[in-house]
C-alpha positions in Angstrom: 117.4 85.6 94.5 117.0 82.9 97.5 120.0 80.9 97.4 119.3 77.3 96.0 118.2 74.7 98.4 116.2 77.7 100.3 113.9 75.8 103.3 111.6 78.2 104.5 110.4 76.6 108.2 114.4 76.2 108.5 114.7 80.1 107.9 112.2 81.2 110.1 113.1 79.1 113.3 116.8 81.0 112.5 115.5 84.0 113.0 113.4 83.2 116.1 116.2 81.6 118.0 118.5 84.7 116.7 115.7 87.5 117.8 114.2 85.5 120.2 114.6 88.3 123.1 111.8 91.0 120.3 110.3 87.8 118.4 107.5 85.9 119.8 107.8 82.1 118.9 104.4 82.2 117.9 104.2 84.8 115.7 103.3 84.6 112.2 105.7 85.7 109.3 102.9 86.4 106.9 104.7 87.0 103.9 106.4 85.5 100.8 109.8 83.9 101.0 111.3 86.5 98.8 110.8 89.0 101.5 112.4 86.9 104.4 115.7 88.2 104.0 114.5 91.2 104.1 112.8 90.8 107.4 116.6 88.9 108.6 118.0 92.8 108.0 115.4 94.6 109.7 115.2 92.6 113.0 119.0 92.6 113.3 118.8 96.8 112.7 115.6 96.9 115.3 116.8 94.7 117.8 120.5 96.9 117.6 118.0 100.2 118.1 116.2 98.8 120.5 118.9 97.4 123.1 121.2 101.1 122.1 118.0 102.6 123.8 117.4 100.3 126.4 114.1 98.8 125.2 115.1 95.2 124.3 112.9 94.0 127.0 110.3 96.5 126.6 109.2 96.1 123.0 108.3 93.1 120.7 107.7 92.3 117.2 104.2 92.4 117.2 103.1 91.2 113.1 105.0 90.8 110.4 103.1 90.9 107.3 102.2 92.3 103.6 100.0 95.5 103.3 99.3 97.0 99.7 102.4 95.6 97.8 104.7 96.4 100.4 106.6 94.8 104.0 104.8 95.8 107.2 106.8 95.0 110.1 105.1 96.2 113.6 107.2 97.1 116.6 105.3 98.1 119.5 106.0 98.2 123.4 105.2 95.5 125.3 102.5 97.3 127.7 100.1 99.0 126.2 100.5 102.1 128.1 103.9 102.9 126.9 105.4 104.7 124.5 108.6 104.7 123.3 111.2 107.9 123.0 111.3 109.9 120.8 114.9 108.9 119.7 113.9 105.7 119.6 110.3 106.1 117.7 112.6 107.8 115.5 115.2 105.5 114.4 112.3 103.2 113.9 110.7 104.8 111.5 113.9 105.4 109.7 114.3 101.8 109.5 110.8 100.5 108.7 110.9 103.4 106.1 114.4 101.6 104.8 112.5 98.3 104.7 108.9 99.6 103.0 110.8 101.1 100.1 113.7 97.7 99.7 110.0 95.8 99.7 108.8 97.4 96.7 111.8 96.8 94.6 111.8 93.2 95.8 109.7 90.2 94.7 107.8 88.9 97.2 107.9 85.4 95.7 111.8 85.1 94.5 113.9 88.1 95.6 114.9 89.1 92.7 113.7 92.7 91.3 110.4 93.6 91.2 108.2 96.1 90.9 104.9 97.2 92.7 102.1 96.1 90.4 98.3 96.4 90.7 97.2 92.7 89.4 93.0 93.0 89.4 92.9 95.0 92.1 95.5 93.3 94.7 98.9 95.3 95.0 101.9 92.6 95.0 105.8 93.2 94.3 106.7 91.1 91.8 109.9 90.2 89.3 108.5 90.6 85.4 108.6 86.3 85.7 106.2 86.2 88.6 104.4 89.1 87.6 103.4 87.6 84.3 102.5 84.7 85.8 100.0 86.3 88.2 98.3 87.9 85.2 98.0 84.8 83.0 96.3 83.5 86.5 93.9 86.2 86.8 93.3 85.8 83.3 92.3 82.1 83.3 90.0 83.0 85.4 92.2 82.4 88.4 92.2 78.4 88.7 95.3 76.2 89.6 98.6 77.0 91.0 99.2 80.9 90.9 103.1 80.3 91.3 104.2 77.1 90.0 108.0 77.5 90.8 
């Protein structure tokens, strides 16, 4: 659960100014705020894995952003022709892999619990709350608010 009082914009220019040397100011966090603390652990564990390997000013944060239900965080090395180590590539799946499956037991809208849900086709992780407000909105035909919190 988001704690009360939860200002998104306020959030996000936290975490830029915290991750600032892998975050570009400009990138989009295109997500829900239920998932934003979730994205707080996973830059503080990929910007740790990527200064322990030397790479902190070598790789960026490149999107941030849902995919089928779940989080989708890309890393990537800042040129092109690079690739990172195999230590490092590594560790970096291990995390986003920590962060895929934490996404699909957390709503996307709330934080709470939630399950991944097929709602008419679109994949979202939702608490049974937000979930059964998505399928009374599909049901009326989709009009109006979708979450009215």
């Amino acid at each position: 659960m988001l704690p009360e009082g939860f200002v998104r914009e306020t959030f996000i220019t936290g975490l830029r100014q915290k991750h600032a040397r892998i975050l570009p100011q400009d990138i989009a966090f295109s997500v829900e705020n239920g998932w934003l603390p979730l994205i707080a652990e996973s830059l503080d564990q990929i910007e740790h894995a990527l200064d322990r390997h030397g790479w902190i000013a070598k790789a960026s944060v490149r999107q941030i952003k849902e995919k089928l239900g779940d989080l989708r965080i890309y890393v990537r090395p800042r040129r092109e022709s690079a690739s990172f180590p195999k230590a490092l590539s590594a560790e970096l799946a291990v995390i986003r892999d920590r962060y895929t499956k934490k996404s699909v037991e957390t709503c996307e809208i709330c934080g709470d619990h939630g399950e991944l849900g097929n709602f008419d086709g679109y994949q979202q992780t939702l608490c049974p709350r937000h979930a059964d407000q998505r399928r009374a909105w599909v049901a009326g035909g989709r009009k109006g608010d979708l979450f009215n919190d």
